[in-house]
C-alpha positions in Angstrom: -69.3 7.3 -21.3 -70.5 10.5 -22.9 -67.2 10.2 -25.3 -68.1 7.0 -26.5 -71.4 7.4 -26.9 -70.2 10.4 -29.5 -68.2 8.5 -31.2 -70.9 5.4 -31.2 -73.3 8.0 -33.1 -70.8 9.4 -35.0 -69.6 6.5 -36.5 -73.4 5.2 -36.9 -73.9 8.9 -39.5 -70.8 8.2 -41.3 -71.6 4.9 -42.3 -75.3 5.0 -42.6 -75.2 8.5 -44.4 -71.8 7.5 -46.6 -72.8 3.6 -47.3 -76.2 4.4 -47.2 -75.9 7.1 -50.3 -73.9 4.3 -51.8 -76.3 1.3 -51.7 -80.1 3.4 -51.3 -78.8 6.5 -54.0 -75.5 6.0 -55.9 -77.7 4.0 -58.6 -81.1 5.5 -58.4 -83.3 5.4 -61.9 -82.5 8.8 -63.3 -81.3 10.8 -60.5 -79.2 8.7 -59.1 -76.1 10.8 -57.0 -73.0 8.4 -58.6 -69.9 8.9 -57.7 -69.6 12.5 -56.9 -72.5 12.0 -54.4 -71.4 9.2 -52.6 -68.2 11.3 -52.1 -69.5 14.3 -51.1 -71.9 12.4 -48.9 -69.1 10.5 -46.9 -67.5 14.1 -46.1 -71.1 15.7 -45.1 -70.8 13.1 -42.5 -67.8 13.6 -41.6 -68.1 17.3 -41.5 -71.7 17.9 -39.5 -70.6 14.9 -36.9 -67.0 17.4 -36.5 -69.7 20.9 -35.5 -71.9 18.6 -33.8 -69.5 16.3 -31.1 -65.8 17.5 -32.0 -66.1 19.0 -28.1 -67.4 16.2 -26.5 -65.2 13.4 -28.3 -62.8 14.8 -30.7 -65.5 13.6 -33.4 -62.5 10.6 -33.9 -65.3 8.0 -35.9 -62.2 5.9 -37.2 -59.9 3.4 -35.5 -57.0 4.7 -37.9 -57.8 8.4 -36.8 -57.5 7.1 -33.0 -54.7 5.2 -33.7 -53.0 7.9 -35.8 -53.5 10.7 -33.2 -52.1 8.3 -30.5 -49.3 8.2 -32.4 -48.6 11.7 -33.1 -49.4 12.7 -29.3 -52.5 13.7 -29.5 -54.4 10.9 -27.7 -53.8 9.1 -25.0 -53.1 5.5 -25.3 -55.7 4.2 -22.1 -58.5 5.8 -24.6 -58.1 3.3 -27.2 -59.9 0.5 -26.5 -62.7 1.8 -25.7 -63.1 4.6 -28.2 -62.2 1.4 -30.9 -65.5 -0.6 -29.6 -67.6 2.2 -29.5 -66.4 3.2 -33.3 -66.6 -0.5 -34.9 -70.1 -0.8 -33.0 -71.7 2.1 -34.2 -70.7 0.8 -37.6 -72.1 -2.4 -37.4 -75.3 -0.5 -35.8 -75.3 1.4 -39.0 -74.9 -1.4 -41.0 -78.0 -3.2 -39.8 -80.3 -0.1 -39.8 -79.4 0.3 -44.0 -80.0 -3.7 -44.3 -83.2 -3.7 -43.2 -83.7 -0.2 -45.1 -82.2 -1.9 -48.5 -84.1 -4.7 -47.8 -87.4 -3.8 -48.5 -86.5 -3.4 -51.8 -87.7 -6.2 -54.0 -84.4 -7.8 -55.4 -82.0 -6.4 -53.1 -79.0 -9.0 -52.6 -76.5 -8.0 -50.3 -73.9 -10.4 -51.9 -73.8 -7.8 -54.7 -71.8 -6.0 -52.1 -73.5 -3.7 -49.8 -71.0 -0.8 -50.2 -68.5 -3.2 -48.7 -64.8 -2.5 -49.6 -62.4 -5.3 -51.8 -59.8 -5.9 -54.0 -59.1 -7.9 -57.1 -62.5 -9.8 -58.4 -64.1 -7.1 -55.9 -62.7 -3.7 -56.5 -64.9 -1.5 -58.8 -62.5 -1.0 -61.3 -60.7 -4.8 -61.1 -57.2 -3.2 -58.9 -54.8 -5.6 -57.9 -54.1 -6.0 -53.9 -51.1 -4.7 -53.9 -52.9 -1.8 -55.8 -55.6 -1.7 -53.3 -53.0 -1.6 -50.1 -50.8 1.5 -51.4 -54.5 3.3 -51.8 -55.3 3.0 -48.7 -52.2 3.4 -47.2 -51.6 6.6 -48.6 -55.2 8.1 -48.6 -55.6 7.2 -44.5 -51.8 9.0 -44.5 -52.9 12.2 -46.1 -56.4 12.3 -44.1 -54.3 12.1 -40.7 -51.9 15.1 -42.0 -55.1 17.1 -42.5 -56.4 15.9 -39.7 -53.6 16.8 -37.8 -52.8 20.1 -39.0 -56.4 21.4 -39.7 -56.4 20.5 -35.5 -53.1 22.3 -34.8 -53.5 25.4 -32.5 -51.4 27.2 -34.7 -54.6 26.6 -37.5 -57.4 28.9 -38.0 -59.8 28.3 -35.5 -63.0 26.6 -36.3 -62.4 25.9 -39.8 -61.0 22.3 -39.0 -64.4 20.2 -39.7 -64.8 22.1 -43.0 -61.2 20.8 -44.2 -61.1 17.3 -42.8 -64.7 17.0 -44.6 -63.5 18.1 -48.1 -60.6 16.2 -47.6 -62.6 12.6 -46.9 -64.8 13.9 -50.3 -61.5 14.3 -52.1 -60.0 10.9 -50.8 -64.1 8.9 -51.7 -63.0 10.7 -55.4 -59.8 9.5 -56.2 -60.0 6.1 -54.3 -63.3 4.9 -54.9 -62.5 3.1 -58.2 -60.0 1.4 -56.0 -61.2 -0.2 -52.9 -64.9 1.3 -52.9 -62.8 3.6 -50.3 -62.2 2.7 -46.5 -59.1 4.6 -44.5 -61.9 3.2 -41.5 -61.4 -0.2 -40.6 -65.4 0.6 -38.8 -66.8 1.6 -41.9 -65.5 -1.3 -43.7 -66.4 -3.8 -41.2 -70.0 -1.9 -40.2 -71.3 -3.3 -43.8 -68.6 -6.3 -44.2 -70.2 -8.5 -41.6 -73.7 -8.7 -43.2 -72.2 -9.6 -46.8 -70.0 -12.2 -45.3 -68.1 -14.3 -47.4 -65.7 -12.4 -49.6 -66.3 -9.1 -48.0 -65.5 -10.8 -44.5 -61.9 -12.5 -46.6 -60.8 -9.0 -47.5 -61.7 -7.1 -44.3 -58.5 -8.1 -43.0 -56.7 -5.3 -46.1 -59.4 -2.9 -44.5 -58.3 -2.8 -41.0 -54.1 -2.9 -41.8 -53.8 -0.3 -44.5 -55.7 2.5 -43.1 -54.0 1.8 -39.5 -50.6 2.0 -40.9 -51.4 5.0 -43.4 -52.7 6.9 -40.3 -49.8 6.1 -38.0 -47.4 7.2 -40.7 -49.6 10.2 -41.5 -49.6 11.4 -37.8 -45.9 10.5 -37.5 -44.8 12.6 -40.2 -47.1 15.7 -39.1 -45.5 15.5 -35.9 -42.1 15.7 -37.7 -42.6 18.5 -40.1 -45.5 20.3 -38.2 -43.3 20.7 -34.9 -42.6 23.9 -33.4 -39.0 23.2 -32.8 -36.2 23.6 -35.0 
């Protein structure tokens, strides 16, 4: 219970800190933190929640992490479930803290989109599905190699919450045009389910791509980052 409480909290930070800068900061009259913040915010999460539970759960926060270190043999199978619950929870936890935050600004309309990941009509730059699907394909791919070999016993020790952090900045950078950025299907649904309505259509994109990018990711770590010849 102690592991899933972790990764309940953990996943509460990353999307309250990483949507939060999005909806509360990203905009802000004349200081606002744009792009570059909301980026660098998402992989401040990312990396504190890695020094403060990596022990206690493996500071996972993502269903595609889980889901890609099952399948590179890092995680065992019987750990899914519930480490999936306690993830998509503590987003939606998150989620309802920075509504009733945003919401006590006058004029706040969570149908503008609430940091909420989409495609088409509702990507930030107009990007086609298909578009949209290779992104995050891809981008949750690369995060598991990092992941996976910033983790690798054969890494320097305790540098591996540093790198996975710059790598989720570097991923909120190139991708955010995109999607608004996911590779977590509990970050995406933690804000999804109180926009509803388009947001809710599109989750769907937002829970396949960044499982299948982290599976492939894992997979091909396991291939290349073996010890045997």
């Amino acid at each position: 219970m102690k592991k899933y409480g972790a990764e309940f909290f953990g996943t509460f930070w990353l999307v309250l800190g990483g949507c939060g800068s999005a909806v509360l900061a990203a905009a802000f009259p004349d200081v606002g933190i744009g792009l570059l913040g909301v980026a660098l915010a998402f992989g401040l999460t990312v990396l504190t929640m890695a020094f403060a539970i990596g022990h206690i759960s493996g500071c996972h926060l993502n269903p595609a992490v889980s889901l890609g270190l099952w399948a590179g043999g890092r995680f065992p199978g019987k750990e899914l479930p519930p480490y999936i619950i306690a993830q998509v929870l503590g987003g939606i936890a998150a989620g309802g803290v920075l509504f009733l935050i945003a919401s006590g600004h006058a004029g706040f309309d969570v149908s503008a989109g609430f940091a909420s990941n989409g495609y088409g009509a509702h990507s930030p730059g107009g990007y086609s599905l298909p578009a949209a699907l290779i992104t995050e394909v891809v981008m949750t791919m690369m995060f598991l190699l990092v992941i996976m070999g910033a983790t690798d016993k054969r890494a320097p020790q305790g540098f591996a919450p540093i790198a996975i952090g710059l790598c989720l900045t570097l991923i909120h950078l190139i991708s955010i045009p995109v999607t608004n950025t996911s590779v977590n299907p509990a970050r995406s649904t933690g804000v999804a389910l109180y926009v509803g309505g388009w947001a809710a259509a599109q989750l769907w994109l937002f829970w396949v791509a960044p499982i299948i990018g982290g599976m492939l990711g894992a997979v091909i770590y396991r291939f290349i980052g073996s010890e045997k010849s």
